[in-house]
LUMLUMSE-683657 format. One record per atom (N, C-alpha, C, O): x, y, z. Coordinates in pm, whole numbers, plus 50000, padded with zeros to 5 digits. Example, Ala and Ser with C-alpha at 12.3 -4.5 7.8 and 13.67 -1.06 7.14 Angstrom:
residues 2
513194943150780
512304955050780
513204967050780
514244966850846
512854977550708
513674989450714
512905000350787
513415011450804
end
This chain:
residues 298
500854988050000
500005000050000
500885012550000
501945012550063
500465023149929
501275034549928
501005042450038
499945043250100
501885047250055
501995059950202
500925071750140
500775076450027
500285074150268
499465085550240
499575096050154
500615091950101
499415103550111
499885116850086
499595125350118
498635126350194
500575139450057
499795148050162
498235154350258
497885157350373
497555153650088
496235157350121
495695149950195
494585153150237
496265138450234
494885126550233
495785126950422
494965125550513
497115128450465
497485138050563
496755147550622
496075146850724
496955156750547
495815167450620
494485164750651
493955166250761
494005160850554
492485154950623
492355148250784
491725150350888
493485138050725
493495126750842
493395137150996
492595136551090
494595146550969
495265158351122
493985161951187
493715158651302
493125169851099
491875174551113
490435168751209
489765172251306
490515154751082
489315153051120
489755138551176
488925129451178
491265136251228
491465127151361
491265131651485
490985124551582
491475148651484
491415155851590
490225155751623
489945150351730
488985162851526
488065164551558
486795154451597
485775157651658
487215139851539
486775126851577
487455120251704
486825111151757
488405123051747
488575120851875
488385129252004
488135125952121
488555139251952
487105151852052
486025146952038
485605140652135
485285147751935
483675144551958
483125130752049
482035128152099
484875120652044
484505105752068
484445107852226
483555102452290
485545117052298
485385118852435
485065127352519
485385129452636
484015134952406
483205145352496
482405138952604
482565142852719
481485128352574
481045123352644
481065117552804
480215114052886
482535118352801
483145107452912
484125118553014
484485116553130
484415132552914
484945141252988
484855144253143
485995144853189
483875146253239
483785145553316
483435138453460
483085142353571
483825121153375
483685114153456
484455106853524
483995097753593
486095110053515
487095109553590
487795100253557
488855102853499
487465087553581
487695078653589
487175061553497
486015057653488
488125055753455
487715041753424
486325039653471
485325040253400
486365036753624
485265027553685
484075037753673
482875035253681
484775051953648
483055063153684
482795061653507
481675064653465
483435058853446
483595054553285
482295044953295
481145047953263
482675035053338
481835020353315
480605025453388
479655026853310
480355028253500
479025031453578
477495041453467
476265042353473
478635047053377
477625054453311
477425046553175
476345043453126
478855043653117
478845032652974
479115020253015
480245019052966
478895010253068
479054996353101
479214991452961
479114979152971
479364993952861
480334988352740
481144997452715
482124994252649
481055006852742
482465016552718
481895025152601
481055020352525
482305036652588
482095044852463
482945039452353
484145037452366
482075036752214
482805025752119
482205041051998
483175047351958
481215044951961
481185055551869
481095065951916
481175066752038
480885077851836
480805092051888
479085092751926
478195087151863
478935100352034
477235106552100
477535117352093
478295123752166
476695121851962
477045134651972
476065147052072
474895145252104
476965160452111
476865164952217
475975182652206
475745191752286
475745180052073
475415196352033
474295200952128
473435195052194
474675214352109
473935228252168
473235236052087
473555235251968
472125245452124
471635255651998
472545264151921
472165270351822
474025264651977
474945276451972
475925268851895
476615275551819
476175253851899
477175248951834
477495238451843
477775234751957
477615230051748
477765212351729
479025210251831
479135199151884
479765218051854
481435218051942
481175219952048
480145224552098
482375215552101
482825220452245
484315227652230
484705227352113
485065232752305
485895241852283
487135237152189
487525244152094
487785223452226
488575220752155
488665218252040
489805217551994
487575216251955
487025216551801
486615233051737
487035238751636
485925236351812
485405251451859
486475265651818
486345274551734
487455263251910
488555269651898
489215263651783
489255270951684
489715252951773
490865246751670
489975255951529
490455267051504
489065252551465
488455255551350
488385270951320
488845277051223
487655275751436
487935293651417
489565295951394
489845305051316
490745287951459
492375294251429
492615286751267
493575287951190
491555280151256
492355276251087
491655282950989
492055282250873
490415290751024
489525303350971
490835311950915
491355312450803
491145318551041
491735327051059
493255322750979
493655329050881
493685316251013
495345315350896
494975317650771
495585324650690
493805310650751
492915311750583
492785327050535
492195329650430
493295336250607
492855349650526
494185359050514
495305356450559
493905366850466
495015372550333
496455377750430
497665376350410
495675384250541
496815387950660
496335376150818
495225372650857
496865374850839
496585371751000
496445380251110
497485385251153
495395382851167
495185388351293
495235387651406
494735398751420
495405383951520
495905380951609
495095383851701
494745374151768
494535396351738
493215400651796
492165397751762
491355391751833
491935402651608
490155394651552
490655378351600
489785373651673
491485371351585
491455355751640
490965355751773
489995349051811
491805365051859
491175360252009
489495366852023
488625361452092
489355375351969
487575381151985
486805366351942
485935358751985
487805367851823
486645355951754
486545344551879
485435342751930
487635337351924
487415330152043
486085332952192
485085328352246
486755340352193
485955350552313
484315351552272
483355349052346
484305356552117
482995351352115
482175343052127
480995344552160
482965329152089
482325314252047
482005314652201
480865311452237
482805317752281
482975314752447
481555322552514
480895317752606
481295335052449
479855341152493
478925333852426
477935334852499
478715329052361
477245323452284
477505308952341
476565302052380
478625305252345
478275288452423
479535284652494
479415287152614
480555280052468
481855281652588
481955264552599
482805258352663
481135260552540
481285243652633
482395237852616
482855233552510
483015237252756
484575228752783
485225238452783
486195234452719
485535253252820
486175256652792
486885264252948
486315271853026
488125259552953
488605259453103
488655275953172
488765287453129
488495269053308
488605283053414
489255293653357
488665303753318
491055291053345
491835299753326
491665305353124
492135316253092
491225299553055
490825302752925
489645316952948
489685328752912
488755309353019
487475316053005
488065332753102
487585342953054
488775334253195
489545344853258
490615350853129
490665363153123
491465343353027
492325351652916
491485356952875
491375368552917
490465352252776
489465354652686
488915370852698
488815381052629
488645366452820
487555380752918
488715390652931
488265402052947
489885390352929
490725399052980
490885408052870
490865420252886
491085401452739
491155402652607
489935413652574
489985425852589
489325409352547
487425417652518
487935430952640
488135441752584
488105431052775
488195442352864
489565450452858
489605460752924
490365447852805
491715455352806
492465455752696
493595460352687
491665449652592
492245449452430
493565443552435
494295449952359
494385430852512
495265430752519
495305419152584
494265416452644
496655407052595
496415394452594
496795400252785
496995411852822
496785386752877
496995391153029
498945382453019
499605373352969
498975391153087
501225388353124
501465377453186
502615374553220
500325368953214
500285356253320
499685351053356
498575355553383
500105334953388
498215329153417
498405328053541
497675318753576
499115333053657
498645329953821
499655314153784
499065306253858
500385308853740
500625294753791
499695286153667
500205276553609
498825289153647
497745277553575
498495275353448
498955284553380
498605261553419
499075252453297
498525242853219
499165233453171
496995245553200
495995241653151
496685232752995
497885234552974
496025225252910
496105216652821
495555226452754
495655220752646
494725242852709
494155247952598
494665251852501
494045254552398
496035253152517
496665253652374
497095243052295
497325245152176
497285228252359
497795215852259
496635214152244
496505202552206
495225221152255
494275213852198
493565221552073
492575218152010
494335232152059
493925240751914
494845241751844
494625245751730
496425237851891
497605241851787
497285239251647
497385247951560
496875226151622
497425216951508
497495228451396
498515230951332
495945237051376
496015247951257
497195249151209
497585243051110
497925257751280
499625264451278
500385250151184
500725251251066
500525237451267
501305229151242
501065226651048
502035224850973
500025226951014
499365223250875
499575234950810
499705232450691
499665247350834
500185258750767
501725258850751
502185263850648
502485254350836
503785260750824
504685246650858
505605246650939
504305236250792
504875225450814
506245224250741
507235217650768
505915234650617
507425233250609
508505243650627
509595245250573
507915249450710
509055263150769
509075263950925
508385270051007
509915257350932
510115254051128
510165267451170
509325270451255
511095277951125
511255283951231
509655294951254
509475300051365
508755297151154
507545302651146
506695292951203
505575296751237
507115277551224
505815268751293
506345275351420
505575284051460
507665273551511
507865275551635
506725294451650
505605297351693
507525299951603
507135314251640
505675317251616
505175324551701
504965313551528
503385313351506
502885301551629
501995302451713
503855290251599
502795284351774
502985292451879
502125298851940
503765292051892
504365303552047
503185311552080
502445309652177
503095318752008
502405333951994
501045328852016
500465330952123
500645323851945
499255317651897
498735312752025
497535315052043
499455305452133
499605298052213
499605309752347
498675309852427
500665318452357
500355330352437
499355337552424
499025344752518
498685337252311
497105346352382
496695344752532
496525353452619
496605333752536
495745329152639
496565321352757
496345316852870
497535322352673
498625313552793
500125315952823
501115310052780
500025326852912
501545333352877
502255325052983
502585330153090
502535309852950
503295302553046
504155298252973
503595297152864
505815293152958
506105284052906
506075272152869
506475267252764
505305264553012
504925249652992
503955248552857
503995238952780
502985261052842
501895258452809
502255264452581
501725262252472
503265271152630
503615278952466
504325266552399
504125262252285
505185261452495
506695252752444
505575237852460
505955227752399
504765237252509
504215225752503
503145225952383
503085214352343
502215234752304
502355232652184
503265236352072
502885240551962
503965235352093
505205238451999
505905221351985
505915214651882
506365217952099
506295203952085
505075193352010
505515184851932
503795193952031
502765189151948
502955190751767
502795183151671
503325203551782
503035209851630
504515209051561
504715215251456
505365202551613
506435195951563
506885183951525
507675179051444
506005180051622
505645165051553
504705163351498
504435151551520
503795168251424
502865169451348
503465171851233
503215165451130
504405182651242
504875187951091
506065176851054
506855178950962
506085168751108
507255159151100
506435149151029
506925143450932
505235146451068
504075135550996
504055139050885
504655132950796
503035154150858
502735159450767
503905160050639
503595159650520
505005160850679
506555154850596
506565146750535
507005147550421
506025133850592
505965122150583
507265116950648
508205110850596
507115120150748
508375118250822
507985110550934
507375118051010
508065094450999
507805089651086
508405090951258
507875090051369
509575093151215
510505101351333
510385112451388
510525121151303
510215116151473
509735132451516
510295137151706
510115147051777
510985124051724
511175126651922
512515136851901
513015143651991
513085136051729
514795138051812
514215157151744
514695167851780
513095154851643
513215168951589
512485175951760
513065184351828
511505171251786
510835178851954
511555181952041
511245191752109
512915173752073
513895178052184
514475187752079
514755199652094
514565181551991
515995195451938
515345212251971
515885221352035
513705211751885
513425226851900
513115230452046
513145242452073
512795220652158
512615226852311
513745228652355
513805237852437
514895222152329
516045224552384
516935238152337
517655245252407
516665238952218
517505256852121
516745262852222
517275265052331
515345266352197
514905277852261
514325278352372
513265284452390
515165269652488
515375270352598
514195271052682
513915280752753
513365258052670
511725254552656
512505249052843
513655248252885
511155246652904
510895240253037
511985226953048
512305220052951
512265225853123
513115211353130
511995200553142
512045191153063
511445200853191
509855191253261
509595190153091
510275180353061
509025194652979
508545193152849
509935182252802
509705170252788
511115186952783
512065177652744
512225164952839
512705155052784
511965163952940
512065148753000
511185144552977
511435132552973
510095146052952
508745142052896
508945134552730
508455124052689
509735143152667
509895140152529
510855128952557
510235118552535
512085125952597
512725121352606
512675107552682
513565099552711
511455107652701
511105090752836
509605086652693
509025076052670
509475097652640
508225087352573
508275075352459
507435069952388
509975073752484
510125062552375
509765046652483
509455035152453
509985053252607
510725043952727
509835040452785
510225030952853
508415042952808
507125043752943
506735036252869
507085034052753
505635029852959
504515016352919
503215031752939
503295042453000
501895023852831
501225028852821
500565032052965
499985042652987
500795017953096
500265020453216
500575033253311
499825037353399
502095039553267
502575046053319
502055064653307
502395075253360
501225060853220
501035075053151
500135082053258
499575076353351
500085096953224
499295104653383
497875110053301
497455121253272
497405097453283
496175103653259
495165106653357
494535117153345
494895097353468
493845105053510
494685111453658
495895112353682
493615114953732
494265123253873
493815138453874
492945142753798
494505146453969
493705162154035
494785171053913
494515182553877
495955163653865
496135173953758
496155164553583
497075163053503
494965160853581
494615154953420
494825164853320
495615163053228
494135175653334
494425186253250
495425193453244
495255204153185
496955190253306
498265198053303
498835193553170
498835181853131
499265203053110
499365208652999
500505196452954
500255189352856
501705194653027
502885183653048
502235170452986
502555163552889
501145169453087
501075157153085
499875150452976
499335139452973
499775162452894
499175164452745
499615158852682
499235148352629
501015167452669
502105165552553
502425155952580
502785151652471
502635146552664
503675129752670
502485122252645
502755112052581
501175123352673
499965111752624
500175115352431
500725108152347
499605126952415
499735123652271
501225123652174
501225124452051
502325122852253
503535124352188
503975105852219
504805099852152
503195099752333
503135088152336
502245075252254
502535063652225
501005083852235
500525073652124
500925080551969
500145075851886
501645087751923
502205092951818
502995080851809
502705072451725
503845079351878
504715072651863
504755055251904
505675049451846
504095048251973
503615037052044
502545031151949
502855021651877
501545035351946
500095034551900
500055030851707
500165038551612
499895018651711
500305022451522
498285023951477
497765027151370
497845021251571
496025020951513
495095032951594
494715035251708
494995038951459
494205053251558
492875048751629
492485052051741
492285040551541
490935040651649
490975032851784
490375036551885
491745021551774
492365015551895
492885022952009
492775019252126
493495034351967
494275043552078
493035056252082
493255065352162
492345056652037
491045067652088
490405062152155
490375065352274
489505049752099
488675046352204
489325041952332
488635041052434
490755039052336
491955037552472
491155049052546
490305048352634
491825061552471
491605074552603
490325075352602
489985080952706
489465072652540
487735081352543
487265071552670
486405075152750
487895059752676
487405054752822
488305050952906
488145040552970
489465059052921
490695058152986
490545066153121
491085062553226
489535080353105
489425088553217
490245097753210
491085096553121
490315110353302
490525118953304
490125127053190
489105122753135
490805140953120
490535150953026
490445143452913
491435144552841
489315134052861
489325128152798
488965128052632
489395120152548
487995139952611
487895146552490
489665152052464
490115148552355
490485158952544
491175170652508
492165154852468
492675154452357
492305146552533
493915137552529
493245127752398
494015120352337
491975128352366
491865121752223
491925128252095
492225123651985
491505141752137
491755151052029
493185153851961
493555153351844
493805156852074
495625161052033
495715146751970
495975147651850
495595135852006
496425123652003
496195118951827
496945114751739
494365123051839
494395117351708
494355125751615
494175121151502
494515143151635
495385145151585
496435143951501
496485145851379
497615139351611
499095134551541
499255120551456
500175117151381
497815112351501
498085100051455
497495100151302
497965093151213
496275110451283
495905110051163
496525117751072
496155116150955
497775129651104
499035131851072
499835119651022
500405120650914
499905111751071
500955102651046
499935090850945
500265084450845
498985091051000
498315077250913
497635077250760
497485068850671
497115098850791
496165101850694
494715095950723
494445086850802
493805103250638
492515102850662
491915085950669
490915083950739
492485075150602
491655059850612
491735059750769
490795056450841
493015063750815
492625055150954
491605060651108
491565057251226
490945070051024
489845077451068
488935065751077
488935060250967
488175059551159
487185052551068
485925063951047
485585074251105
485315054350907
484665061950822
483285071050897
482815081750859
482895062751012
481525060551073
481795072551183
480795078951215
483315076951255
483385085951297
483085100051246
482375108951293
483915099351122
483785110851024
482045116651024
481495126251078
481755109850969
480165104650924
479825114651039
479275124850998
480035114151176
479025116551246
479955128651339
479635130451457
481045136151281
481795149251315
481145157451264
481355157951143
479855170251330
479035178651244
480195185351156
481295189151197
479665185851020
480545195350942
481875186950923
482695191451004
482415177150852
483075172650880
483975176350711
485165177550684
482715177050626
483465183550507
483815191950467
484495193550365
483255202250570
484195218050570
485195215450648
486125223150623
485535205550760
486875205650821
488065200450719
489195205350705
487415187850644
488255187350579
488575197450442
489565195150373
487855206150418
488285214550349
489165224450410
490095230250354
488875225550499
490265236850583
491595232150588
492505239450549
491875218450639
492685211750587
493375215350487
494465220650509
492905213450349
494005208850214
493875230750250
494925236950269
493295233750251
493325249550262
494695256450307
495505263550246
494655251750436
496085253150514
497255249850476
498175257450507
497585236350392
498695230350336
498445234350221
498905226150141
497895243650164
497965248850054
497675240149906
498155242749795
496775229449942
495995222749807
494855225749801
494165221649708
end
């Protein structure tokens, strides 16, 4: 069988992401495996979908789609991006974390992103990067500096900038057609002098058993422990739907760690290993994939 290609790449990035969000919206707030089974006693096996009057999404689809709007036009804006956020967040907001929903607001009241999140290292930026990664896959040093930035709206932390920057490097390493991607992630966290915690992370995910991974617990949603789940089934995981329905009933942040993951995997696999029946049932799933070839420029 021939290796994907690009287009059929981009699709995959897209609407792996957005099929493994929709698959663990459901299960998002139920912590745990066993609080998993108490509500699905077979486990979540397709997507239920979750829509509102305001919007088939929840934030991590929500957001991701408005930032690949936005690369799509003639200049990039940086402010109309975060309004535009901020808006989706007033008309419906669903999933969209404490410290997000505090940038957002800061943004709209002071025309201007906030200098700090208090400590908070939330997962909301590895869960909208990919856009960036599919635009500028082949110009590293514009993927680093457009994630960065893109990533500081709302999150002026390093864990949280350098931690999608790591995502969206191994993405653009897929999108390459490049199966290798751990030594390009240390190389760019290590030049520009990223968190040490993000590089030991990169650097053990050849080495950990899937048991070892920090998915659930009181910090599921730390941004760290984002990047090593989906930089771990990037790399571990050769079957995307096998490793979604893993996290969609694995527990903890369970929409956000299927989204990134499948993501990178439908990066690497391209759109077949979507299955078809997910797609099918991602609202809008053929305008996502039109944003897609949009971004990579087909």
């Amino acid at each position: 069988m021939a290796p994907p290609d690009l287009a059929t790449r981009a699709r995959g990035a897209l609407l792996g992401h957005a099929a493994g969000n929709v698959l663990g919206v459901p299960t998002e707030f139920l912590n745990t495996p066993d609080g998993i089974r108490a509500r699905f006693p077979e486990g979540i096996r397709d997507v239920q979908r979750q829509d509102t009057p305001d919007s088939p999404y929840d934030d991590d689809l929500a957001l991701t789609l408005l930032l690949a709007e936005e690369l799509l036009q003639p200049e990039v804006d940086l402010r109309r991006l975060a309004l535009a956020w901020a808006g989706w967040g007033e008309r419906d907001g669903r999933g969209i974390g404490q410290w997000t929903r505090r940038a957002l607001r800061h943004i709209q009241v002071h025309d201007a992103p906030p200098s700090s999140t208090g400590g908070q290292a939330g997962n909301g930026t590895i869960s909208r990067c990919l856009p960036v990664a599919l635009r500028t896959f082949r110009q590293p040093a514009n993927l680093v500096s457009a994630t960065y930035h893109t990533a500081a709206l709302t999150h002026p932390d390093d864990r949280c900038t350098w931690g999608a920057v790591a995502v969206n490097v191994a993405a653009a390493c897929f999108l390459q057609g490049r199966g290798d991607f751990i030594g390009d992630v240390i190389e760019a966290l290590r030049e520009n002098d990223a968190p040490e915690e993000l590089l030991t992370v990169a650097r053990r995910v050849p080495l950990v058993r899937r048991e070892e991974l920090p998915v659930t617990g009181p910090a599921a949603g730390y941004v760290v422990h984002g990047v090593e789940i989906a930089l771990w089934f990037a790399y571990h995981e050769p079957n995307l739907e096998r490793g979604l329905l893993w996290l969609a009933n694995a527990g903890g942040d369970t929409d956000t760690n299927a989204a990134v993951a499948g993501g990178l995997m439908g990066a690497r696999d391209g759109e077949a290993a979507v299955p078809a029946r997910w797609i099918e049932a991602v609202p809008g799933a053929g305008r996502i994939g039109d944003l897609a070839l949009g971004l990579v420029g087909l």
